[in-house]
C-alpha positions as CSV (number, residue, x, y, z in Angstrom):
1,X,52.5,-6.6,82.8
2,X,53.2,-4.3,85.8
3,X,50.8,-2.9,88.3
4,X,51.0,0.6,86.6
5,X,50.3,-1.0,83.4
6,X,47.1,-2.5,84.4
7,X,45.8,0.3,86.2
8,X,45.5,1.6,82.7
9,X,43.0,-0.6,81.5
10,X,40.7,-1.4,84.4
11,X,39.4,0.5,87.4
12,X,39.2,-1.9,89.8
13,X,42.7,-1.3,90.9
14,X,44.6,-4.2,93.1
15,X,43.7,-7.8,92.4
16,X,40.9,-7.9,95.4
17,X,43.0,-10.8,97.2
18,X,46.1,-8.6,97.5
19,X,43.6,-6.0,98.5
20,X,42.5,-7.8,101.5
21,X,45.7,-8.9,102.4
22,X,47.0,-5.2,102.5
23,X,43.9,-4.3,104.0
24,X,44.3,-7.0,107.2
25,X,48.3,-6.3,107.4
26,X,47.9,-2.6,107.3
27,X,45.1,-2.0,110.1
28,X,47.4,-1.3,112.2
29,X,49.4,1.1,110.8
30,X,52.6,-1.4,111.0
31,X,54.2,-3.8,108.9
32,X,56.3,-7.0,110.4
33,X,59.1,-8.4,108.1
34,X,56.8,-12.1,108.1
35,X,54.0,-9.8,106.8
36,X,56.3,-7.8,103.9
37,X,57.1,-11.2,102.8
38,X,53.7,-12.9,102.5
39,X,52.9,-9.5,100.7
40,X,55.6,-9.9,98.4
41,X,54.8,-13.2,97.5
42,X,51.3,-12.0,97.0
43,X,52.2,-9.3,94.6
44,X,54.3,-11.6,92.7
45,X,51.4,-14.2,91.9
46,X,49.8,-11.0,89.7
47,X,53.3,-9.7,88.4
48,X,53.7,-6.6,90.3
49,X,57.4,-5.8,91.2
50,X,58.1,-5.3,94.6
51,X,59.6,-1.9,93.6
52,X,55.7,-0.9,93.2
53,X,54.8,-2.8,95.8
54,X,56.7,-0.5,98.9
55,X,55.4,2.4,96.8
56,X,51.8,1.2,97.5
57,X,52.5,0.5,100.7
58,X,54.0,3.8,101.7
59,X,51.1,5.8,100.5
60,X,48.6,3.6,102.3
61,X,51.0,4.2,105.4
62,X,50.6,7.6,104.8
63,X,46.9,8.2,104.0
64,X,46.4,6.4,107.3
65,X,48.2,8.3,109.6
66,X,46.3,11.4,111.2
67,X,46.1,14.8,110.4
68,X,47.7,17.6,112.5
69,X,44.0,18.4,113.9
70,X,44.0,14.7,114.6
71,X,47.0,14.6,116.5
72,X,46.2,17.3,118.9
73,X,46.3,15.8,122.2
74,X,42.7,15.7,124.3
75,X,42.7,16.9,127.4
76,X,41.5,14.9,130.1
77,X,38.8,15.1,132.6
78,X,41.3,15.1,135.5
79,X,43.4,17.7,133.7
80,X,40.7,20.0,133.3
81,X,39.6,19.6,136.8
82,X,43.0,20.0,138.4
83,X,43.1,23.3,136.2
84,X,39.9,24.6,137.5
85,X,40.5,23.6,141.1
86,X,44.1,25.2,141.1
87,X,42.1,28.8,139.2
88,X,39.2,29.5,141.6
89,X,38.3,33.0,142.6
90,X,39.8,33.9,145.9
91,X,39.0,36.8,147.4
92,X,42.3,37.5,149.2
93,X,44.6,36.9,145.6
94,X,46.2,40.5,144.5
95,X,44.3,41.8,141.3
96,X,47.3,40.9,138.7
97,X,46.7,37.0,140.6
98,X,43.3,37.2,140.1
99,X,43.6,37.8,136.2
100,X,46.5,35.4,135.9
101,X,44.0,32.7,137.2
102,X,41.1,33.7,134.7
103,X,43.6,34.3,131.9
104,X,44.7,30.5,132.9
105,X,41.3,29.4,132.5
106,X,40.7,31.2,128.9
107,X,43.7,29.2,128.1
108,X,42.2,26.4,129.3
109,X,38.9,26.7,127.1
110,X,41.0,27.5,124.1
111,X,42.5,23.9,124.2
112,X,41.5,20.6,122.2
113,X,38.7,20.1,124.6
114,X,35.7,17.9,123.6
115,X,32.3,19.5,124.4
116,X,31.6,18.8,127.1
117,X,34.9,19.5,128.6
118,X,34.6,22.9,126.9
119,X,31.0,23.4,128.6
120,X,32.4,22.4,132.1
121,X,35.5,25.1,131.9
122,X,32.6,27.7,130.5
123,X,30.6,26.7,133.7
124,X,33.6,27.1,136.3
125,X,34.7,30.7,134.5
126,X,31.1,31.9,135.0
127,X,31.3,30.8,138.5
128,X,34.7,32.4,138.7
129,X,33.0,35.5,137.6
130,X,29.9,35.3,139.3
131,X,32.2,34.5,142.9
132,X,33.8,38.5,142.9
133,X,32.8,40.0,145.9
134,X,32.8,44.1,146.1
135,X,36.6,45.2,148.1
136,X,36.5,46.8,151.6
137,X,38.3,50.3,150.3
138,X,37.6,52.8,147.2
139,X,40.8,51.9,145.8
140,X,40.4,48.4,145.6
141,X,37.0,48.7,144.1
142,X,39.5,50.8,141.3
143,X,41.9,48.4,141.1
144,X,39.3,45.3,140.7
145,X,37.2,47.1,138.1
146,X,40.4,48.4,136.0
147,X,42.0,45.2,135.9
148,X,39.1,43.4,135.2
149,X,37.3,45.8,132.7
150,X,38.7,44.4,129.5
151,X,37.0,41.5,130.2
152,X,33.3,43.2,129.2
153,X,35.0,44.0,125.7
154,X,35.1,42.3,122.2
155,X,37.9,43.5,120.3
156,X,41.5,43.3,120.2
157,X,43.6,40.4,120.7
158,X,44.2,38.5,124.0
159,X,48.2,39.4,124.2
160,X,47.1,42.9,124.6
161,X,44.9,42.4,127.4
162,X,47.0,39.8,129.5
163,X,50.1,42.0,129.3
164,X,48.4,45.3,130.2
165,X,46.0,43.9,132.8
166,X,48.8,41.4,134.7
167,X,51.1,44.8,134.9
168,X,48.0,46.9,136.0
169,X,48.6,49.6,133.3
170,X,45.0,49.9,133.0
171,X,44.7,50.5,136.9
172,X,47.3,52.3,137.0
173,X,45.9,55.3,134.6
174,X,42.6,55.1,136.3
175,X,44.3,55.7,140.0
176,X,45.9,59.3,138.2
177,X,43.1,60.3,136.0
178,X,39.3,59.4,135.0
179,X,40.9,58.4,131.2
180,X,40.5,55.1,130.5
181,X,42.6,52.7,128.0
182,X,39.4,52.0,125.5
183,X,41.3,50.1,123.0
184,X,41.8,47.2,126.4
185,X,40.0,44.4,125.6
186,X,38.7,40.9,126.2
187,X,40.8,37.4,125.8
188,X,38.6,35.5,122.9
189,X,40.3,32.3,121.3
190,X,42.7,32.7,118.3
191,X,40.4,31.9,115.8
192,X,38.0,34.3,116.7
193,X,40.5,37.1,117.0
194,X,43.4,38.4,114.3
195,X,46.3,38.8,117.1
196,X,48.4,41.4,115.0
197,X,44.9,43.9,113.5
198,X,42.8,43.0,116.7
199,X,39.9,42.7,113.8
200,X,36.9,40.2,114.6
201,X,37.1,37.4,112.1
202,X,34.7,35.1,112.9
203,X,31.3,35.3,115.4
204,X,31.9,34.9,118.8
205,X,31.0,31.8,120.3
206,X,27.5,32.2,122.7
207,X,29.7,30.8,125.2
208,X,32.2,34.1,124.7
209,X,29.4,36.1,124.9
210,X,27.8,34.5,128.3
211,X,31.0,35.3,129.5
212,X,31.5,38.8,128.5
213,X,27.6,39.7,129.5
214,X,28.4,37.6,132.9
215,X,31.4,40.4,133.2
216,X,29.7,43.4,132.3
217,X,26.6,42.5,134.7
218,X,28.8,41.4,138.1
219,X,31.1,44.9,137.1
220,X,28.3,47.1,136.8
221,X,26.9,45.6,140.0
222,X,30.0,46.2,141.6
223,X,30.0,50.0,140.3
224,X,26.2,50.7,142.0
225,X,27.3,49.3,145.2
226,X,30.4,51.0,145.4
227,X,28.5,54.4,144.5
228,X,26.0,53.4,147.8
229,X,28.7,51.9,149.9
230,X,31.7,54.5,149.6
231,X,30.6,57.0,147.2
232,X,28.7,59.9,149.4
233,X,30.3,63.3,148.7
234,X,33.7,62.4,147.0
235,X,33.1,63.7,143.6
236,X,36.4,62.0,142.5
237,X,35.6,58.8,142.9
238,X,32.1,58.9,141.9
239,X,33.6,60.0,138.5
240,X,36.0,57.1,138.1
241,X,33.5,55.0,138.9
242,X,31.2,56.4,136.2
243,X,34.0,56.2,133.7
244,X,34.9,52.8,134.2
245,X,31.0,52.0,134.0
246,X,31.0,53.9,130.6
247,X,34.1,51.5,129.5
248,X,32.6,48.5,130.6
249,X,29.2,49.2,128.9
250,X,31.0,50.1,125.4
Protein backbone atom coordinates (compact mmCIF):
# COMPACT_ATOMS: atom_id res chain seq x y z
CA UNK A 1 0.00 0.00 0.00
CA UNK A 2 1.35 3.34 -1.03
CA UNK A 3 1.53 6.66 0.82
CA UNK A 4 -1.38 8.09 -1.28
CA UNK A 5 -3.26 5.04 -0.60
CA UNK A 6 -3.30 5.37 3.07
CA UNK A 7 -3.86 8.95 3.24
CA UNK A 8 -7.27 7.76 2.13
CA UNK A 9 -8.23 6.02 5.01
CA UNK A 10 -6.62 7.85 8.00
CA UNK A 11 -5.97 11.45 8.81
CA UNK A 12 -3.03 11.21 10.63
CA UNK A 13 -0.97 11.46 7.61
CA UNK A 14 3.00 10.21 7.75
CA UNK A 15 3.83 7.39 10.09
CA UNK A 16 4.81 9.90 13.09
CA UNK A 17 8.57 8.35 13.10
CA UNK A 18 9.08 9.36 9.47
CA UNK A 19 7.48 12.53 10.62
CA UNK A 20 10.06 13.36 13.04
CA UNK A 21 12.74 12.37 10.94
CA UNK A 22 11.57 14.79 8.16
CA UNK A 23 10.91 17.22 10.66
CA UNK A 24 14.83 17.09 12.27
CA UNK A 25 16.33 16.72 8.52
CA UNK A 26 14.36 19.50 7.14
CA UNK A 27 14.93 22.43 9.80
CA UNK A 28 17.16 23.63 7.99
CA UNK A 29 15.81 24.00 4.83
CA UNK A 30 18.58 21.50 3.29
CA UNK A 31 18.91 17.97 2.55
CA UNK A 32 22.52 16.02 2.62
CA UNK A 33 22.84 12.86 0.40
CA UNK A 34 23.53 10.75 4.13
CA UNK A 35 20.21 12.32 5.13
CA UNK A 36 18.09 11.44 1.63
CA UNK A 37 19.22 7.99 2.39
CA UNK A 38 18.30 7.39 6.03
CA UNK A 39 14.92 9.01 4.69
CA UNK A 40 14.60 6.53 2.15
CA UNK A 41 15.28 3.77 4.18
CA UNK A 42 12.69 5.17 6.50
CA UNK A 43 9.95 5.49 3.95
CA UNK A 44 10.61 2.01 2.84
CA UNK A 45 9.98 0.45 6.44
CA UNK A 46 6.05 1.81 5.81
CA UNK A 47 5.98 1.09 1.96
CA UNK A 48 6.10 4.40 0.58
CA UNK A 49 8.02 4.62 -2.87
CA UNK A 50 10.66 6.90 -3.02
CA UNK A 51 8.95 8.47 -6.05
CA UNK A 52 6.40 9.87 -3.28
CA UNK A 53 8.89 10.34 -1.05
CA UNK A 54 10.97 13.50 -3.11
CA UNK A 55 7.36 14.71 -3.85
CA UNK A 56 6.91 15.13 -0.04
CA UNK A 57 9.95 16.44 0.38
CA UNK A 58 9.73 19.11 -2.36
CA UNK A 59 6.56 20.65 -0.98
CA UNK A 60 7.89 20.69 2.52
CA UNK A 61 10.94 22.51 0.86
CA UNK A 62 8.69 24.71 -0.49
CA UNK A 63 6.11 25.65 2.20
CA UNK A 64 9.32 26.48 4.16
CA UNK A 65 10.91 28.85 2.13
CA UNK A 66 9.76 32.68 2.72
CA UNK A 67 7.41 34.66 1.03
CA UNK A 68 8.34 37.73 -1.18
CA UNK A 69 7.37 40.02 1.87
CA UNK A 70 9.64 37.75 3.73
CA UNK A 71 12.47 38.20 1.68
CA UNK A 72 12.62 41.88 1.50
CA UNK A 73 15.90 42.75 2.83
CA UNK A 74 15.87 44.91 6.38
CA UNK A 75 17.65 47.80 6.52
CA UNK A 76 20.08 48.28 9.05
CA UNK A 77 20.68 50.75 11.73
CA UNK A 78 23.93 51.91 10.15
CA UNK A 79 22.27 52.10 6.79
CA UNK A 80 19.70 54.26 7.96
CA UNK A 81 22.00 56.45 9.83
CA UNK A 82 24.49 56.85 7.03
CA UNK A 83 21.29 57.86 4.91
CA UNK A 84 20.21 60.54 7.31
CA UNK A 85 23.69 61.89 8.00
CA UNK A 86 24.49 62.09 4.19
CA UNK A 87 20.42 64.08 3.74
CA UNK A 88 20.56 66.82 6.48
CA UNK A 89 19.30 70.28 5.75
CA UNK A 90 21.93 72.64 4.74
CA UNK A 91 21.33 75.87 4.34
CA UNK A 92 23.77 76.69 1.56
CA UNK A 93 22.37 73.46 -0.85
CA UNK A 94 20.59 74.99 -4.09
CA UNK A 95 16.67 74.43 -3.77
CA UNK A 96 16.46 71.31 -6.46
CA UNK A 97 19.50 69.83 -3.76
CA UNK A 98 17.61 70.50 -1.02
CA UNK A 99 14.45 68.45 -2.42
CA UNK A 100 16.76 65.75 -3.72
CA UNK A 101 17.86 65.26 -0.09
CA UNK A 102 14.23 65.07 1.40
CA UNK A 103 12.90 63.18 -1.57
CA UNK A 104 16.07 60.72 -0.55
CA UNK A 105 14.73 60.48 2.88
CA UNK A 106 10.91 59.72 1.77
CA UNK A 107 12.63 57.01 0.02
CA UNK A 108 14.14 56.09 2.83
CA UNK A 109 10.92 55.82 5.08
CA UNK A 110 9.20 53.91 2.21
CA UNK A 111 11.75 50.94 2.71
CA UNK A 112 11.44 47.55 4.67
CA UNK A 113 12.19 49.39 7.85
CA UNK A 114 11.14 47.84 11.22
CA UNK A 115 9.43 50.40 13.60
CA UNK A 116 11.53 51.80 15.01
CA UNK A 117 13.76 52.44 12.20
CA UNK A 118 10.78 53.91 10.48
CA UNK A 119 10.09 56.31 13.69
CA UNK A 120 13.85 57.43 13.66
CA UNK A 121 13.83 58.48 9.68
CA UNK A 122 10.17 60.27 10.69
CA UNK A 123 12.15 62.04 13.49
CA UNK A 124 15.28 63.15 11.26
CA UNK A 125 12.64 64.39 8.32
CA UNK A 126 10.85 66.50 10.95
CA UNK A 127 14.06 67.85 11.96
CA UNK A 128 14.99 68.26 8.34
CA UNK A 129 11.87 70.29 8.15
CA UNK A 130 11.93 72.07 11.21
CA UNK A 131 15.97 73.16 10.38
CA UNK A 132 14.83 75.67 7.14
CA UNK A 133 15.87 78.95 7.88
CA UNK A 134 14.05 82.02 6.00
CA UNK A 135 16.65 83.16 2.63
CA UNK A 136 18.54 86.53 2.66
CA UNK A 137 16.64 87.82 -0.80
CA UNK A 138 12.80 87.90 -2.02
CA UNK A 139 13.54 85.54 -4.63
CA UNK A 140 14.92 82.96 -2.70
CA UNK A 141 12.21 83.10 -0.22
CA UNK A 142 10.16 82.23 -3.88
CA UNK A 143 12.23 79.82 -4.87
CA UNK A 144 12.25 77.87 -1.31
CA UNK A 145 8.53 78.07 -0.86
CA UNK A 146 7.72 76.87 -4.63
CA UNK A 147 9.95 74.16 -4.56
CA UNK A 148 9.01 73.06 -1.34
CA UNK A 149 5.15 73.74 -1.42
CA UNK A 150 4.09 70.31 -2.65
CA UNK A 151 5.24 69.06 0.34
CA UNK A 152 2.01 70.69 2.47
CA UNK A 153 -0.28 68.60 -0.07
CA UNK A 154 -2.04 65.10 -0.06
CA UNK A 155 -2.80 64.07 -3.46
CA UNK A 156 -1.14 63.00 -6.45
CA UNK A 157 1.55 60.59 -6.79
CA UNK A 158 5.28 61.16 -5.67
CA UNK A 159 6.76 60.89 -9.48
CA UNK A 160 4.85 64.00 -10.12
CA UNK A 161 6.24 65.97 -7.39
CA UNK A 162 9.96 64.82 -7.56
CA UNK A 163 10.17 65.59 -11.36
CA UNK A 164 8.43 68.96 -11.24
CA UNK A 165 10.07 70.21 -8.03
CA UNK A 166 13.90 68.84 -8.87
CA UNK A 167 13.47 70.90 -12.29
CA UNK A 168 11.89 73.92 -10.45
CA UNK A 169 8.79 74.02 -12.78
CA UNK A 170 6.78 74.96 -9.94
CA UNK A 171 9.39 77.93 -9.15
CA UNK A 172 9.68 78.64 -12.15
CA UNK A 173 5.81 79.72 -12.93
CA UNK A 174 5.70 81.49 -9.65
CA UNK A 175 8.94 83.79 -10.67
CA UNK A 176 6.53 84.89 -14.07
CA UNK A 177 3.13 84.95 -12.53
CA UNK A 178 1.12 84.64 -9.12
CA UNK A 179 -0.48 81.20 -10.82
CA UNK A 180 0.39 78.36 -9.02
CA UNK A 181 0.62 74.56 -10.19
CA UNK A 182 -2.34 73.26 -7.70
CA UNK A 183 -2.47 69.82 -8.87
CA UNK A 184 1.77 69.69 -7.30
CA UNK A 185 1.74 67.53 -4.58
CA UNK A 186 3.26 65.71 -1.67
CA UNK A 187 5.59 62.38 -1.88
CA UNK A 188 3.37 59.62 0.25
CA UNK A 189 4.41 55.90 0.03
CA UNK A 190 3.16 53.64 -2.86
CA UNK A 191 0.61 52.14 -1.05
CA UNK A 192 -0.98 55.04 0.13
CA UNK A 193 -0.99 56.70 -3.32
CA UNK A 194 -2.39 55.17 -6.97
CA UNK A 195 0.81 56.50 -9.03
CA UNK A 196 -1.09 56.53 -12.50
CA UNK A 197 -4.92 58.33 -11.00
CA UNK A 198 -3.09 60.19 -8.08
CA UNK A 199 -6.35 58.90 -6.07
CA UNK A 200 -5.87 58.32 -2.20
CA UNK A 201 -6.35 54.71 -1.54
CA UNK A 202 -5.71 54.06 1.83
CA UNK A 203 -5.39 56.66 5.14
CA UNK A 204 -2.40 58.41 5.43
CA UNK A 205 -0.22 57.25 8.00
CA UNK A 206 -0.18 59.92 11.37
CA UNK A 207 3.44 59.91 10.61
CA UNK A 208 2.58 61.40 6.87
CA UNK A 209 0.46 63.72 8.26
CA UNK A 210 3.05 65.09 11.07
CA UNK A 211 5.08 65.60 8.27
CA UNK A 212 2.77 67.40 5.92
CA UNK A 213 1.34 69.69 9.05
CA UNK A 214 5.25 70.09 10.07
CA UNK A 215 5.56 71.57 6.28
CA UNK A 216 2.56 73.63 6.14
CA UNK A 217 3.51 75.29 9.73
CA UNK A 218 7.50 76.06 9.05
CA UNK A 219 6.10 77.39 5.17
CA UNK A 220 3.55 79.56 6.47
CA UNK A 221 6.11 80.82 9.06
CA UNK A 222 8.38 81.44 6.41
CA UNK A 223 5.52 83.51 4.39
CA UNK A 224 4.75 85.97 7.69
CA UNK A 225 8.32 86.73 8.06
CA UNK A 226 9.07 87.24 4.63
CA UNK A 227 5.93 89.73 4.49
CA UNK A 228 7.78 91.70 7.76
CA UNK A 229 11.23 91.20 6.53
CA UNK A 230 11.05 92.15 2.75
CA UNK A 231 7.61 92.79 1.98
CA UNK A 232 7.01 96.81 2.69
CA UNK A 233 5.53 98.44 -0.43
CA UNK A 234 6.22 95.86 -3.19
CA UNK A 235 2.74 94.83 -4.01
CA UNK A 236 4.18 92.00 -6.30
CA UNK A 237 5.76 90.18 -4.05
CA UNK A 238 3.39 90.48 -1.30
CA UNK A 239 0.94 88.78 -3.79
CA UNK A 240 3.08 85.79 -4.57
CA UNK A 241 3.63 85.33 -1.27
CA UNK A 242 -0.14 85.22 -0.47
CA UNK A 243 -0.65 82.80 -3.33
CA UNK A 244 1.79 80.43 -2.36
CA UNK A 245 0.31 80.74 1.29
CA UNK A 246 -3.19 79.98 -0.30
CA UNK A 247 -1.46 76.76 -2.03
CA UNK A 248 0.20 75.61 0.85
CA UNK A 249 -2.98 75.95 3.07
CA UNK A 250 -5.27 73.88 0.43
Amino acid sequence: MGLFDSFKKSDSGLPKELENLLNMVLENGEITDDEMAVLRAKAEKFDISEGELNIIIKNRLLKSQPTAKEEKVKISLDEVNNKISANLYDANDSYPHMVEKYNTLLDLSAMPLDSNLKTKVHNAKLVFINSIVMPETKEGVINLLSHTAPYSKTTLGGNVLKTLSSVGTFAASLMGSVSVVSSIATLVTEDVVNKATGVVTKAMTTNQMDEIDAWKKKLLQIVSDAKKTFGGTDADFNKKLDALAKEIKG
